[in-house]
C-alpha positions in Angstrom: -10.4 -20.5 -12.4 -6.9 -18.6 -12.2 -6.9 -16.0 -9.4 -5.0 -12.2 -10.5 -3.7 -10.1 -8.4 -4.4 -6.4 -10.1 -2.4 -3.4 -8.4 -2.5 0.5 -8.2 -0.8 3.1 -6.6 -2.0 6.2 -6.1 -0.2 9.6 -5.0 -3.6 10.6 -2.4 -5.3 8.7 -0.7 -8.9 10.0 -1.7 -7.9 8.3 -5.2 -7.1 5.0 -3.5 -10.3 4.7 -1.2 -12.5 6.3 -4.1 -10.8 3.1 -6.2 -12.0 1.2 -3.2 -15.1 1.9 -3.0 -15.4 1.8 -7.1 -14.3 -2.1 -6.9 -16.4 -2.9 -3.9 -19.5 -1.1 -5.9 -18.5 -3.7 -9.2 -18.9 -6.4 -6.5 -14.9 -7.4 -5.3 -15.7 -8.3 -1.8 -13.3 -6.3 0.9 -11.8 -10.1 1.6 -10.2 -10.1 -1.7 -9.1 -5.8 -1.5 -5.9 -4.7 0.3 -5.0 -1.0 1.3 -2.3 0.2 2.4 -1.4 3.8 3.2 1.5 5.8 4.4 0.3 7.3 7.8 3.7 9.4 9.2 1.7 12.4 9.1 -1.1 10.8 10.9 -4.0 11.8 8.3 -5.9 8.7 8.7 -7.3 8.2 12.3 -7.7 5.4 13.2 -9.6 3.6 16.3 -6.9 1.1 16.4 -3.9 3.4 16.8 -4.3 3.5 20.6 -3.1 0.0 20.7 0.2 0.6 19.3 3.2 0.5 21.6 5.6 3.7 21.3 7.9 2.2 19.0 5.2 1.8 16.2 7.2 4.4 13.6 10.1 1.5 13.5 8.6 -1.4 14.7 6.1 -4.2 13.2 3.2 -2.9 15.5 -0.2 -4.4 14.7 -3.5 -2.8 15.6 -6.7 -4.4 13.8 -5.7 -4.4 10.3 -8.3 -6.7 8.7 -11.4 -4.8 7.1 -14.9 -6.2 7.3 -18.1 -5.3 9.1 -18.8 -1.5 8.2 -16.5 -2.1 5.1 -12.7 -2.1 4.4 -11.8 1.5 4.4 -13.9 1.8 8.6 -11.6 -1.1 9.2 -8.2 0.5 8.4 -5.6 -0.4 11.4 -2.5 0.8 12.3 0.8 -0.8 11.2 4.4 0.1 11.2 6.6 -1.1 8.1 10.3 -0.9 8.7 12.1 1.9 5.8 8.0 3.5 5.8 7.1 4.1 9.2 3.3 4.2 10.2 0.7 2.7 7.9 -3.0 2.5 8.3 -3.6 -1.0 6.2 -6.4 -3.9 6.0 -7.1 -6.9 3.8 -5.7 -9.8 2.7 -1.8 -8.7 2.0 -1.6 -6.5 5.4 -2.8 -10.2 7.0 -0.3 -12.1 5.1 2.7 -10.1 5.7 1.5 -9.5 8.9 2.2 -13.1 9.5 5.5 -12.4 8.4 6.3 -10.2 11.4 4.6 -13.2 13.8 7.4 -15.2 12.4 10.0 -13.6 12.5 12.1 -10.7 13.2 10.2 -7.0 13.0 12.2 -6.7 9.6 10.4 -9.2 8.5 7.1 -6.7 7.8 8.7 -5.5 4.7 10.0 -8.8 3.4 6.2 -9.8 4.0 4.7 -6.9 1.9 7.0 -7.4 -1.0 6.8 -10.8 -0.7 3.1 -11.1 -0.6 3.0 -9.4 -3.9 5.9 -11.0 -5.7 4.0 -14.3 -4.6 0.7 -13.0 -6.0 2.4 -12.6 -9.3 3.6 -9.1 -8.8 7.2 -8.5 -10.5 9.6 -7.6 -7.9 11.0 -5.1 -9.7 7.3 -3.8 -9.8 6.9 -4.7 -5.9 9.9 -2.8 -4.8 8.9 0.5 -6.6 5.2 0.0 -5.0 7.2 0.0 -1.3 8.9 2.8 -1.8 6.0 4.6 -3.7 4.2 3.8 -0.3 6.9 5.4 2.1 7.0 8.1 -0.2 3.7 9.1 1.0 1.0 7.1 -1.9 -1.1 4.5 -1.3 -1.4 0.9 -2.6 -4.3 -0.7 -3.2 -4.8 -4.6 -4.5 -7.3 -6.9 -5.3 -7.2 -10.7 -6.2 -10.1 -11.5 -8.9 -10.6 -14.5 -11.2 -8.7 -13.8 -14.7 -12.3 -13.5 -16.3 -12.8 -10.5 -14.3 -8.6 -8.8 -14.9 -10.0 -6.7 -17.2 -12.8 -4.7 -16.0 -10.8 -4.5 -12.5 -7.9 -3.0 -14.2 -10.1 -0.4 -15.7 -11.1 0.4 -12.1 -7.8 0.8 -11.0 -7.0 2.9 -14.0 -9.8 5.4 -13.3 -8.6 7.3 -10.8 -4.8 8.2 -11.2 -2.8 5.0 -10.9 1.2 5.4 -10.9 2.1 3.4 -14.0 5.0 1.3 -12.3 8.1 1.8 -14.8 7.3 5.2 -15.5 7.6 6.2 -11.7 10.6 3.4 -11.3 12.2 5.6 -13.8 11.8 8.5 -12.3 13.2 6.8 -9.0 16.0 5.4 -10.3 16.9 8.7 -12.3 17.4 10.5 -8.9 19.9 7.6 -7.9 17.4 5.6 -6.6 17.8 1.3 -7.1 15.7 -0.7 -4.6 13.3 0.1 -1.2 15.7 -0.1 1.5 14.0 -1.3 5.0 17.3 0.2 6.6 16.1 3.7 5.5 15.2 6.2 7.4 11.0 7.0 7.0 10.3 10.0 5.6 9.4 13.3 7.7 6.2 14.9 6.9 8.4 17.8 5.7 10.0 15.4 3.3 6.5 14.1 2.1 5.5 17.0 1.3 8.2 18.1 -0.7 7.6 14.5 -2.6 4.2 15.5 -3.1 5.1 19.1 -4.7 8.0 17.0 -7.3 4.8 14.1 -7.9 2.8 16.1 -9.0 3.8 16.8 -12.1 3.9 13.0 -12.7 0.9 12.2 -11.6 -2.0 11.0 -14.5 -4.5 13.5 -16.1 -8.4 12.6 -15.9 
């Protein structure tokens, strides 16, 4: 059976964990979900942020970032993505770029994360407009189901507000925008929030 990799992104986070917890109810297990979630603002505590050394807004820091146990949303750990900044993050793409950083260079963390999903079958065009829709404060959620299942898991993903990929790569590039950029500078909370007041008008209805 073929394995799929369905994504979303999502402008808040309550749409991404209520996605979460909408998959894990349809029975995805939190081994085969992935979240990850722009943290500069330091919305999402988490119990792992107290092991991350002081350079964790430009470093490849790792707390705990694999989900389990109590569920994959309790086990969100703290990650720093070069061009983002601080992440809370678990599954099974945080794990596998992760590995990324561990062999290489702390650069190396976004390469992993668009990597990971370019090698999951993820455009990269696609890919690079979900990093920078991350360190423009949204949240990414994936999940890798059999193809019998690509269906009913994109519905999921649709429920709650999704960014539909072009349409926000548009948007991007019609600012002057062409490709994440690990080199860039993470956005201030000031800065998010002034993204948040311009996406809004973009985001979906329900």
């Amino acid at each position: 059976m073929t394995t799929q990799t369905i994504t979303g992104l999502y402008d808040t986070y309550d749409d991404a964990a209520q996605t979460v917890r909408d998959l894990a109810a349809a029975g995805v297990p939190d081994s085969d979900i992935s979240v990850v979630a722009n943290n500069v603002e330091n919305r999402h505590a988490t119990e792992e942020a107290s092991n991350a050394a002081p350079d964790a807004e430009t470093g490849a820091v790792v707390g705990s970032v694999l989900g389990g146990g109590a569920g994959l949303l309790a086990g969100l750990g703290l990650l720093a993505i070069p061009g983002v900044g601080p992440v809370v993050a678990a599954g099974w793409l945080v794990a596998t770029a992760v590995g990324a950083v561990a062999g290489g260079s702390a650069g190396a963390a976004t390469g992993g994360v668009i990597g990971s999903l370019t090698s999951a079958g993820v455009s990269r065009e696609h890919a690079h407009v979900y990093a920078e829709g991350i360190r423009r404060g949204g949240t990414l959620v994936t999940a890798r189901v059999d193809e019998h299942r690509t269906a009913a898991v994109t519905e999921i993903m649709d429920r709650h507000r999704s960014v539909d990929p072009d349409t926000r790569g548009r948007a991007y590039r019609d600012a002057g925008w062409t490709a994440f950029d690990e080199a860039s500078p993470p956005y201030t909370a000031a800065e998010l929030e002034r993204e948040r007041e311009r996406t809004r008008d973009l985001m979906p209805i329900v």
